[in-house]
N, C-alpha and C positions, 0 to 999 in steps of 0.2 A: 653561103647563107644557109640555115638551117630553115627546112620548110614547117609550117605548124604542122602538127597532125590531127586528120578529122575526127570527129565524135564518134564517129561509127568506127575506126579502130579503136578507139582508147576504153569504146566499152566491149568490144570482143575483147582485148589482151585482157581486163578484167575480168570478165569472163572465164578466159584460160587459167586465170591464178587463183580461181576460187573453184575452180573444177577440181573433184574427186574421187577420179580415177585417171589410173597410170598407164594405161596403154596409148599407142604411139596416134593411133586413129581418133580416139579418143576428143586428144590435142587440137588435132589437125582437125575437125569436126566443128570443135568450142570456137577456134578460131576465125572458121568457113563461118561461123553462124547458120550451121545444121542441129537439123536433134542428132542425142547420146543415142543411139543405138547400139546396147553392150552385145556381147557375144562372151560365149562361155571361153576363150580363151583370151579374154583381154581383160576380165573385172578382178579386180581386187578392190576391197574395202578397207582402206583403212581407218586409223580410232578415232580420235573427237578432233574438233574442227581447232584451230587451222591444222590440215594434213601438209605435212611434211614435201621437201622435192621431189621427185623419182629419181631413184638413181639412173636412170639413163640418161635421163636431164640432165645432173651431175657430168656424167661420163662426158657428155658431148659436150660443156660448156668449157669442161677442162681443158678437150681437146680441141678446142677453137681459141683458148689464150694461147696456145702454144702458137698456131699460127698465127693470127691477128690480133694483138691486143688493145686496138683501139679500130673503133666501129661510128658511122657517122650515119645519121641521119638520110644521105643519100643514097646505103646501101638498102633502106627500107622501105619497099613502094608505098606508095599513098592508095590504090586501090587493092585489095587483094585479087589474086584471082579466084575465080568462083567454076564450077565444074557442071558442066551442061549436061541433060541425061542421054546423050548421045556420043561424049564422049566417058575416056576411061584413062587413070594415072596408071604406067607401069612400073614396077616396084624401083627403077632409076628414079622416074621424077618420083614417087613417095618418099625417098630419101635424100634428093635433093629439098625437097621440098620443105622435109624435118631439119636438113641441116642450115637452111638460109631461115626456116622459124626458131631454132635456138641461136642465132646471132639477134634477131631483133627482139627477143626477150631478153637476151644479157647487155645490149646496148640498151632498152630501154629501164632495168633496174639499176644499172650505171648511173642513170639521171636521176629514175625520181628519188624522192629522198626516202629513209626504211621508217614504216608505220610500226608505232606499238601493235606485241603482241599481247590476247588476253588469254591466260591460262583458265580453261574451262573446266572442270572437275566432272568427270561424271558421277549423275547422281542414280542415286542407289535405288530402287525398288525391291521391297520384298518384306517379310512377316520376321519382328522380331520375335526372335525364339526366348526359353524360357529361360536360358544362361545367359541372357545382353542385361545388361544393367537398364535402367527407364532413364528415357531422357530427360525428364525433369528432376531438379535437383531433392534430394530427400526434405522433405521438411524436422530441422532440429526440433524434440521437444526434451522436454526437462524428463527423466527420471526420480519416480519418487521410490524412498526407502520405506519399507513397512511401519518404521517409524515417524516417519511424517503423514503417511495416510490415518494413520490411526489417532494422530492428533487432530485432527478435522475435524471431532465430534466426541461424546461424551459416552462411554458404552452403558455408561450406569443407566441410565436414560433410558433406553431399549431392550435392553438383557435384564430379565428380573433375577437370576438369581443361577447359581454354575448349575442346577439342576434338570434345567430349562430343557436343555438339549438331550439327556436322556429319553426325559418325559416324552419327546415329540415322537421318540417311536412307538410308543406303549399304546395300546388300548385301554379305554376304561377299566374294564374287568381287571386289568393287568395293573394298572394304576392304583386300583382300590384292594386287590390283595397284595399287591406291596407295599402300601402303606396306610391301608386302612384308616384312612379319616374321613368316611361318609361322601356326599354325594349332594352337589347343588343341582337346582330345578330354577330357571330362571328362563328368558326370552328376550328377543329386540325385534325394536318397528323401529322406521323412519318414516317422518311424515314431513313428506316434499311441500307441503302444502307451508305449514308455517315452521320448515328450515329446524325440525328440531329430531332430536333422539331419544325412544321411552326405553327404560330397563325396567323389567319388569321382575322382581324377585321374589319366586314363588314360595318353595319350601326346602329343606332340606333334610337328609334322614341319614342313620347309623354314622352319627356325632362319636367320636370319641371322648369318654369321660375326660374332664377337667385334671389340670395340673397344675398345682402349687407351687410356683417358684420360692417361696419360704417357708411350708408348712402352715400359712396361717388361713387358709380357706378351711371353710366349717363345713360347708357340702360339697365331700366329695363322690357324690354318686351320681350328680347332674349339672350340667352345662345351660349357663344363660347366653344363649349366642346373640348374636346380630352380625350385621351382613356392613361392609364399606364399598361403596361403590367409586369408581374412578375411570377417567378414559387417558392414559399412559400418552405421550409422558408425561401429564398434568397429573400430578398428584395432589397439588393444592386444593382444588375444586371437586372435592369429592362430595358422598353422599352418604348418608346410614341410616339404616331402617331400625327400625326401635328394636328395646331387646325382648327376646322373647325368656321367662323362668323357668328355670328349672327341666329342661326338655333336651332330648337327645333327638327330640325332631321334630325342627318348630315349622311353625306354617307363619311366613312370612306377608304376602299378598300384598305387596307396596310397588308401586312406581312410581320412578324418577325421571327425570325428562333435562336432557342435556342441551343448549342453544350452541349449536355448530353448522357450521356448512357442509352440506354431503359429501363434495370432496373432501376436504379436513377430517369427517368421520372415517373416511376407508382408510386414512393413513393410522387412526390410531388403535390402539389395543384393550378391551376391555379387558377389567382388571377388579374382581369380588371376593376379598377377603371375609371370611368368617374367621370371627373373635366371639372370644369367651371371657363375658363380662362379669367383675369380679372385684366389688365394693374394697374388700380389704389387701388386696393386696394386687400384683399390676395385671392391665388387661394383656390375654398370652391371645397368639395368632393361632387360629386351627389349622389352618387350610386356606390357597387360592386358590381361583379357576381365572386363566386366562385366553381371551377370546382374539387374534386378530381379528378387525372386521372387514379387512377387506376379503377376506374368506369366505364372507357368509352375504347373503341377500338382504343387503338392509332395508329395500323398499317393499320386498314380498312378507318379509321377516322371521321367525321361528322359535320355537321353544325347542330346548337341551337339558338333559341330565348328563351334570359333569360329575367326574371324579374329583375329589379337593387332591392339591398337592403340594409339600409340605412348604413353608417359604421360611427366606434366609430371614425375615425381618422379624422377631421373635417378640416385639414390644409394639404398642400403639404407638401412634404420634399423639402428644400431649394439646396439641392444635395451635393458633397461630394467632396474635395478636396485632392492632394498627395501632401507633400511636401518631402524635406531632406534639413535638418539642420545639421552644421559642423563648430566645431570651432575651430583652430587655435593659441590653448596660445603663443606658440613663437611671433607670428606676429600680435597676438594681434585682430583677425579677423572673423568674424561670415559669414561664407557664409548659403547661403536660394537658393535654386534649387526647380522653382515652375514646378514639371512636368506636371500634367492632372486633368482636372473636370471631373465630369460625373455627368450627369442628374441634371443641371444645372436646375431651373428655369427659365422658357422660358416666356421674357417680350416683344417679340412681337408677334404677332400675325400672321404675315404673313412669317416673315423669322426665325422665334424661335430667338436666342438672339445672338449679338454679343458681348461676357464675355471676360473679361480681369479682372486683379486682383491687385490689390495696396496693397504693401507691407510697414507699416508706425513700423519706431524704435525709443521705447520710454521709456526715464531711468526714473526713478521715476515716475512721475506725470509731466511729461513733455515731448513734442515730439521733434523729434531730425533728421533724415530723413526720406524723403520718394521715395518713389520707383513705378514704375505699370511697369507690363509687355506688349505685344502689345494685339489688341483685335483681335479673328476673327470672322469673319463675319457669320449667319445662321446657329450654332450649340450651343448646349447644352452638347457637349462633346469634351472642347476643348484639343488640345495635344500642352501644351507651353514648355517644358523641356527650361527650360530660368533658366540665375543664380544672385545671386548679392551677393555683400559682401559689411557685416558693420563693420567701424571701433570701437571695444568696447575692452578697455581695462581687463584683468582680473580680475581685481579689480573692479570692474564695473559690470561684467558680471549677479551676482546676482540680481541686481536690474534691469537687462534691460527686456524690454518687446516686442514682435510683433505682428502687430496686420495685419491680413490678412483679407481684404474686396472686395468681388468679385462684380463687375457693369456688367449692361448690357449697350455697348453703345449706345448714342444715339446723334447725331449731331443736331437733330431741339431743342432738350430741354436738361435738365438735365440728366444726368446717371441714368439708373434705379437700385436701389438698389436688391441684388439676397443674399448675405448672409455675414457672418462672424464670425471668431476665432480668438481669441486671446491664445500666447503662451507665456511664463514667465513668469516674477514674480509673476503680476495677469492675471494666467490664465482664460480660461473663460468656463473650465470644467476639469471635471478627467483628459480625453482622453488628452488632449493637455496638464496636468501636468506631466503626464507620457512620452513624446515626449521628454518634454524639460530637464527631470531629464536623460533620458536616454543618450541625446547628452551631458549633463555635465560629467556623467560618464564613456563616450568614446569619450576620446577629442582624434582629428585626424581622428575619422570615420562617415563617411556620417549616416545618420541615416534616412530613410525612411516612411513616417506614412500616412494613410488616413484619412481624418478629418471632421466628418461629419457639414455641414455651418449651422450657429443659424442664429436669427432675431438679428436684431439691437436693440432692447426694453431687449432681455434677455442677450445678452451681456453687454450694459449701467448698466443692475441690478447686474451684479456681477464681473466685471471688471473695477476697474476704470481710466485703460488704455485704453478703449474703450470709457470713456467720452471725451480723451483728442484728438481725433483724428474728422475727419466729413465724 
């Protein structure tokens, strides 16, 4: 019969198999249920845990199958012995002693059954250097081509004009003897108070004489200027000071007042064209001066004399009109509601202009009625909210055309011409194709558009409802 074995062996022999170190005392210590006491010629350390046999373990288990290959439970005492501090082992019993403790460890791994092992990795400490790659993964992003960034946004918009960039280096003086067009006097405040922006445009001096794009100017010894004011990119919203005659250096003294938020101000760019204005024949651009503002202290504010410099846009803008179009299939009826201009072309000189607007309906290549609203007097921003309604069949309605042409009045002479659009069949651009498709596609509702006014020579060239009309 096999005897059990106590707890007090089964936790020394567990003991001996998780000990790590190889010396023979060691063993025999783990075993006794003594402390490790190393000495300099029995330690070795070995790597990460579980440590390996010793070979001399090895050696003697070897050489104990050769003699006995089967070991019983009886050869194993059940108490060990223990060593009194009065007695001493001599290196006989030390080796018998090892050689009857390597039969009860090979007899007792005979029985129990073999536990998993877990491989342990040693882990690493220390400073990744600059050649290790980062352990976290790169984050993928998209690459763009310069062609896709530049799509993002509209240069015309921001960039006045390819000269821009030279100019940024020049000094005034340097500005003004290389192109010699005078000198604006102007300023800016912001008043945090009620959210708003003043320009102020004082005067300007050594105007370069006037130039005749046809020979038909009568004085040319003097310039009638005035000043445009604007905050980029917003061109629509602009402002102009009246004109001053006959002077190569007028004294302007006007302010204008902008409704923007202060942040929104720093983003935009002032922007004061001086033009030379000129009844008979088209208004010519002198000179701009352009301001970032976020360059400058809008809340403390300042006065500048700038150099003018020269700009690509060589003509005025003819200014802008609203209308709303509405048709009527049951009754067969096109109403025209001419509301407001702005920034009209100004053809006089002392009262800015008195604009009204003629409304001429025309089917095919032939004209059919006409209409004008009333004029009013000394603005370039008139408010007509006037209506009229034409009779045009549905059947009809394809081929009909309008042609809207804006005068300045004038009771000594002729009307002065300020601008025009044409809407239907032949239109007389995109913008007014799109007006007239969209009032076809919502019959019964008003349809409202702003329309920026051509010349009479580019309307003739591509409308030829605009020939049929005077």
């Amino acid at each position: 019969m096999l005897e059990p074995l106590n707890e007090g062996f089964l936790s020394r022999v567990s003991d001996l198999l998780l000990c790590r170190w190889t010396c023979r005392h060691c063993c025999q210590k783990c075993y006794e249920s003594s402390c490790c006491q190393s000495s300099e010629d029995e330690v070795e350390i070995l790597g990460p845990f579980p440590a390996q046999t010793p070979p001399w373990l090895m050696a003697s288990r070897s050489s104990d199958k050769d003699g006995d290959s089967v070991h019983t439970a009886s050869d194993v005492p059940l108490t060990p012995r223990t060593n009194s501090p009065d007695r001493r082992c001599s290196s006989s019993d030390t080796s018998k002693s090892t050689y009857s403790l390597t039969r009860r460890i090979s007899s007792l791994e005979s029985r129990r059954p073999s536990s998993p092992l877990i491989d342990i990795k040693p882990i690493e400490f220390g400073v990744l250097s600059a050649k290790k790659e980062p352990i976290q993964p790169s984050v993928l992003r998209r690459t763009y081509t310069p062609d896709d960034y530049f799509r993002k946004f509209e240069p015309r918009l921001y960039s006045l004009d390819s000269n821009s960039d030279d100019v940024d280096f020049l000094t005034d003086e340097e500005i003004l003897s290389k192109y010699q067009l005078g000198m604006l006097h102007f300023s800016t405040q912001y008043d945090l108070l009620h959210n708003h922006l003043t320009v102020r445009v004082i005067e300007a001096r050594d105007l370069p004489p006037p130039i005749s794009q046809d020979g038909s100017r009568q004085d040319m010894a003097h310039s009638n200027p005035y000043v445009k004011i604007c905050l980029l990119p917003d061109q629509k919203n602009s402002k102009q000071t009246g004109v001053k005659r006959k002077t190569q250096k007028p004294v302007f003294e006007e302010r204008y007042t902008f409704e923007i938020p202060f942040l929104e101000a720093q983003r935009r760019t002032l922007l004061l064209t001086v033009v030379d204005f000129d009844k008979f024949s088209r208004h010519c651009v002198i000179g701009k001066v352009s301001v970032p503002l976020c360059e400058v202290d809008l809340v403390k504010g300042g006065h500048w004399w700038k150099a003018l410099i020269p700009s690509s846009q060589n003509e005025v803008e003819l200014g802008e009109l609203l209308l709303s179009l509405n048709y009527l299939p049951s009754a067969g009826r096109l109403n025209v509601d001419v509301i407001r201009a702005k920034q009209l072309l100004q053809t006089d000189v002392s009262q800015g202009s008195d604009p009204f607007v003629k409304i001429q309906l025309v089917h095919g290549l032939k004209l059919v009625k006409t209409k004008k609203t009333s004029f009013l007097r000394g603005t370039i921003d008139p408010f007509y909210n006037e209506s009229f309604s034409f009779k045009v069949p549905q059947e009809e309605l394809e081929n009909a055309s309008l042609v809207f042409t804006v005068f300045g009045h004038n009771m000594k002479s002729s009307n002065d011409f300020i601008g025009r659009i044409v809407i239907g069949q032949y239109s007389s651009g995109p913008s007014e194709s799109n007006h007239w498709r969209r009032m076809l596609n919502t019959h019964r509702t008003a349809v409202e558009q702003w329309h920026s006014l051509r010349s009479r020579a580019e309307c003739d060239r591509v409308s030829p409802a605009s020939l049929e009309v005077t």
